[in-house]
N, C-alpha and C positions, 0 to 999 in steps of 0.2 A: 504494500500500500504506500509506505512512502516513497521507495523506489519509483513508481509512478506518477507521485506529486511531484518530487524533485524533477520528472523526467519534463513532467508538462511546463513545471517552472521556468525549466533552461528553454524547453519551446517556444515557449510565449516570449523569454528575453530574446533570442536568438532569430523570431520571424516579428518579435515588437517593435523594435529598435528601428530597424529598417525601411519599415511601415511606417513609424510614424516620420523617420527623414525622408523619405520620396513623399508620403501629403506635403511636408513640411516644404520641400520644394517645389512640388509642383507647383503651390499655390502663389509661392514666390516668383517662380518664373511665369505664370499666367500676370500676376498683378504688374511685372516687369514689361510683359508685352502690350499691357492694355494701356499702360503709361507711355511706353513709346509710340503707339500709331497714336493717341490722343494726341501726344507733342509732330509727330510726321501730320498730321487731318487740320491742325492748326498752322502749319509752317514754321512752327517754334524750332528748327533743328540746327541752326549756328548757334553755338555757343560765344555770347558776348567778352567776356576776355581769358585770362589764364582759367587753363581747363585740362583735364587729364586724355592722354591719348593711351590705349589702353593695346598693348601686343599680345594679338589674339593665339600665337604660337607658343608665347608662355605662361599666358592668362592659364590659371590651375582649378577654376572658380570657386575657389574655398569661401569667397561672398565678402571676407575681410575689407573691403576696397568699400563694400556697400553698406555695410555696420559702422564703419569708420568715418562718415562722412555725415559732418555735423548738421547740414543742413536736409539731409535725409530724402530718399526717392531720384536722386540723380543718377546713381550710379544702379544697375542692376544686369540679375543673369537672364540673360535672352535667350539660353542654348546653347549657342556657341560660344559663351564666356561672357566676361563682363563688358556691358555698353553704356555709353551715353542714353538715357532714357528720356529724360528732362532735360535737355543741355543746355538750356537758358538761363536755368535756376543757378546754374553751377557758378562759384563764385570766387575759385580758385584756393580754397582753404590748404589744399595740398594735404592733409589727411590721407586721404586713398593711396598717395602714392605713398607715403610713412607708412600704409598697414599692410601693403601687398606682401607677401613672404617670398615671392620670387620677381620682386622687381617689373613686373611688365608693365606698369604705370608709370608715366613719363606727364609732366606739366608742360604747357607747350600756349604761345600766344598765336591765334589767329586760324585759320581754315583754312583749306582747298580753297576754298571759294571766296572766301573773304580774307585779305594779307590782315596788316596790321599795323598799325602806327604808334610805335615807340622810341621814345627819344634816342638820341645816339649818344649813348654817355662811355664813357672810358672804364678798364677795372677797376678806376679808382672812383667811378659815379662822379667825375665832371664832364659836363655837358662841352658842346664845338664853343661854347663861353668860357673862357678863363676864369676860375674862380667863382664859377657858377657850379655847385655840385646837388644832385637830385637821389632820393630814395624814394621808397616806397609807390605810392598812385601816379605818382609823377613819371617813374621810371616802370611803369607795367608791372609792379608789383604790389596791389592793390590792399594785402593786409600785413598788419602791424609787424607780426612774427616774422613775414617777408618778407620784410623790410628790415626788420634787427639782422633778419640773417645777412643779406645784401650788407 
């Protein structure tokens, strides 16, 4: 008799577990697709400034990139790894790329389609002005921490 409670015990761990990660992602990647054609059916799909570009070859979709991001629903799994969902919203906190475990997040200013206009500052952030030196908004790096980094 116990021999067959333990047996059903390990069962139920062993077909539970599993179960309940595939709902758990399905549900994920359906709410990830329904947010992306919503942003595709509106034309919301350039992302307005530093924004993650995401290498689909080493994207692992562990989901870390989309837990990770404080402004939350931009990033998401679509199937084939992680994508832009919302890329308007996205506002360059760089999070996603700090939580990826295998690096395939890269921050990056401007589209295919649309370049970019950022100032021409030197490694030292002065501007083609002598004695004119720029950080942060000024310089395409639109938040604080990105700017202490710079």
């Amino acid at each position: 008799m116990i021999d067959q409670l333990l047996f059903l015990f390990v069962g139920l761990i062993v077909v539970g577990i599993p179960a309940v990660y595939l709902v758990r992602y399905r549900r994920h990647l359906s709410a990830s697709r329904r947010k992306q054609a919503d942003a595709v059916s509106s034309g919301l799909t350039e992302p307005v400034s530093l924004h993650p570009v995401i290498d689909p070859i080493k994207c692992i979709c562990s989901a870390g990139c989309t837990a990770a991001c404080p402004e939350g629903g931009i990033l998401g799994i679509t199937g084939g790894g992680a994508e832009l969902v919302t890329p308007t919203k996205c506002i360059g906190h760089g999070a996603c790329e700090d939580a990826c475990p295998v690096d395939a997040i890269s921050l990056v200013f401007g589209t295919e389609k649309r370049g970019v206009d950022i100032p021409h500052v030197s490694e030292t952030f002065e501007t083609n002005v002598e004695g004119i030196y720029i950080a942060g908004e000024l310089g395409g790096m639109g938040l604080i921490r990105n700017a202490v980094t710079q």
